[in-house]
C-alpha positions as CSV (number, residue, x, y, z in Angstrom):
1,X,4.6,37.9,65.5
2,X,0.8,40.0,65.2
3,X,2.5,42.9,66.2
4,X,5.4,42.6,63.8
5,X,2.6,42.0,61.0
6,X,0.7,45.0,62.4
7,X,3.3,47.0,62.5
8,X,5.2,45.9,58.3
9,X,0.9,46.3,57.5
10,X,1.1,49.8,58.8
11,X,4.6,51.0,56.9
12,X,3.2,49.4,53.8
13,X,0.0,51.1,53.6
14,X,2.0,54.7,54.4
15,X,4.5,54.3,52.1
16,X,2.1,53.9,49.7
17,X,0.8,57.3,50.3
18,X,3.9,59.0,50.8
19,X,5.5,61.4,47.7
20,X,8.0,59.7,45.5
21,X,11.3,61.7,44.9
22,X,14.2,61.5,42.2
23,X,16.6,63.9,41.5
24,X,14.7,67.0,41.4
25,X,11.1,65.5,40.2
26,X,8.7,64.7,43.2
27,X,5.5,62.8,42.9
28,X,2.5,63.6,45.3
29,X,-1.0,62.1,45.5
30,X,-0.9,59.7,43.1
31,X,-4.2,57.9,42.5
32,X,-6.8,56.0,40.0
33,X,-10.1,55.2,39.8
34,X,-11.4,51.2,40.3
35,X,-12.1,50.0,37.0
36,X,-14.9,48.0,36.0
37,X,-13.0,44.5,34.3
38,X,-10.0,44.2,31.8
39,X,-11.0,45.7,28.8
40,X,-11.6,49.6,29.7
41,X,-8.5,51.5,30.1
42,X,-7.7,52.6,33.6
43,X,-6.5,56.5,34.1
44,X,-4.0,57.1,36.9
45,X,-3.6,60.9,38.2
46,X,-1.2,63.0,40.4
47,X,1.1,65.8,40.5
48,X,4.4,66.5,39.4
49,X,6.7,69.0,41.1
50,X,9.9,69.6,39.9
51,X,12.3,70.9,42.7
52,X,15.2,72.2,40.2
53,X,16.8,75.1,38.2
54,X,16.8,73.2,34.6
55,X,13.4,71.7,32.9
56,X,12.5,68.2,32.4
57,X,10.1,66.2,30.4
58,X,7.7,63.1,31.7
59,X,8.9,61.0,28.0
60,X,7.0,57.4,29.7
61,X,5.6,55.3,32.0
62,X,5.1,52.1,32.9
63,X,3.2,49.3,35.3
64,X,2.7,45.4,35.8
65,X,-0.6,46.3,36.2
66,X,-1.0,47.3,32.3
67,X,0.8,46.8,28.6
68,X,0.8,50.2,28.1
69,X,0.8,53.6,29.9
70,X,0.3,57.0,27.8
71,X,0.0,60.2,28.9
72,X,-3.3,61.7,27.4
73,X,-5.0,64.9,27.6
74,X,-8.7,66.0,27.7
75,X,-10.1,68.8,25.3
76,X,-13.2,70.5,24.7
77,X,-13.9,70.7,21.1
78,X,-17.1,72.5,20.1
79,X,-18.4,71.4,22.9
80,X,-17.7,67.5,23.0
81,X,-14.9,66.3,25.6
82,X,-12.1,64.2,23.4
83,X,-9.6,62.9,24.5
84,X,-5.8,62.5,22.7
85,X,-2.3,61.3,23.2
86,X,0.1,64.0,24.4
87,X,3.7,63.8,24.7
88,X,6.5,64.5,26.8
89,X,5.4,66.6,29.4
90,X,7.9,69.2,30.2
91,X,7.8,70.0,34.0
92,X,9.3,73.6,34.6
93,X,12.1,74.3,36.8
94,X,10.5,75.1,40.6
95,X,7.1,74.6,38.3
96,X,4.4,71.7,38.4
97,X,2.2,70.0,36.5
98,X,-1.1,68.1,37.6
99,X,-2.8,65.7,36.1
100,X,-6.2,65.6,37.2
101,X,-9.9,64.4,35.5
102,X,-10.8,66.7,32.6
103,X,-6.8,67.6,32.0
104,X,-3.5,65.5,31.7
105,X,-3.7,61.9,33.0
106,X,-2.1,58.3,32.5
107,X,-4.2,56.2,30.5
108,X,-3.4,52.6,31.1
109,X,-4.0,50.2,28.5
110,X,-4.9,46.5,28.3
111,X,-5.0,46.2,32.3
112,X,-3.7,42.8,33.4
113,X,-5.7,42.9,36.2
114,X,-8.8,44.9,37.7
115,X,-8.3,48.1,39.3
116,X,-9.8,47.5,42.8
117,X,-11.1,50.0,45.4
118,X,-8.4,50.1,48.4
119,X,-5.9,48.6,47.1
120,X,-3.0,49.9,45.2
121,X,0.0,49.4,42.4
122,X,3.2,50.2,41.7
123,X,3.9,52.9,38.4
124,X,7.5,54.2,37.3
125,X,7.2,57.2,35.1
126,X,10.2,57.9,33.5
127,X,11.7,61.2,32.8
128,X,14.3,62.4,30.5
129,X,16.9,64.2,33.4
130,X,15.5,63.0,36.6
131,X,15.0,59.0,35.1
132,X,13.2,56.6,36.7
133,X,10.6,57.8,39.7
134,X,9.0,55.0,41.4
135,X,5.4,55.3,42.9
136,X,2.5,53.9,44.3
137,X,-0.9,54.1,43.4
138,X,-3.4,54.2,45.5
139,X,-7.1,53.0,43.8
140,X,-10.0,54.9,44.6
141,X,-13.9,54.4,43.7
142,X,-14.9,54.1,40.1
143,X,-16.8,57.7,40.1
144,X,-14.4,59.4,41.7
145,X,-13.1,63.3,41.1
146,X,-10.0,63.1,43.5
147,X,-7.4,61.0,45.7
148,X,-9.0,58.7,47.9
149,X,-9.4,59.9,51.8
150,X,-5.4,58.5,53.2
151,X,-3.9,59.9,56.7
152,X,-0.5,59.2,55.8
153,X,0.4,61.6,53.3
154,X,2.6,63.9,56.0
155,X,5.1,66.4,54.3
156,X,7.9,66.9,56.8
């Protein structure tokens, strides 16, 4: 019975790691910071790959861990970092787009619960061709600048 635990423990914690695929759109390295309680927005990051010949556009997203997930972008403007809403991504064909601190990311609104170090949370972006992609998120520290350290993200 330990070893069967062991064992679903270890599957879990890969396939929370490993890229998500639908139709031609492919999720990799999907991650957020920890947040500090309820009421600050949580940001969620990653990149999108789209595998196919024809464009499609990232038009939502959504999680049980938030009400509402918006795709934002950050801006300089005279030299003061603003952030806005941005919509519908379009993700070229055999192109990608990341979103990454300082550029394109998830903003997640009115969190239901706090983001925690470690663990991690299921998001479905949805997209106009490819529909709905299924991921996992995995939560890394509250100052961090990139995916949290994971040995299970093989690409075969």
């Amino acid at each position: 019975m330990r070893l069967a635990l062991v064992a679903t423990a270890i599957l879990l914690n890969f396939g929370t790691l490993a890229p998500a695929f639908a139709g031609d759109i492919d999720l990799d390295g999907a991650w957020a910071r920890a947040s500090i309680d309820t009421q600050r927005p949580g940001v969620v990051y990653m990149t999108i790959q789209n595998g196919g010949a024809e464009s499609d556009r990232l038009v939502g997203a959504e999680t049980p861990v938030a009400k509402r997930a918006m795709v934002h972008e950050s801006i300089m403007r005279e030299g003061v970092m603003k952030m806005r809403p941005a919509e519908n991504i379009e993700v070229p064909p055999g192109g990608s787009v990341v979103l990454e601190p300082g550029g394109l990311h998830l903003m997640l609104t009115f969190l239901q619960k706090k983001l925690v170090q470690g663990e991690s949370f299921a998001l479905t972006l949805k997209f106009e061709h490819a529909g709905d992609v299924k991921v996992h998120v995995k939560i890394a520290g509250m100052g961090a600048k990139q995916a949290p350290e994971h040995h299970g993200d093989h690409h075969e």
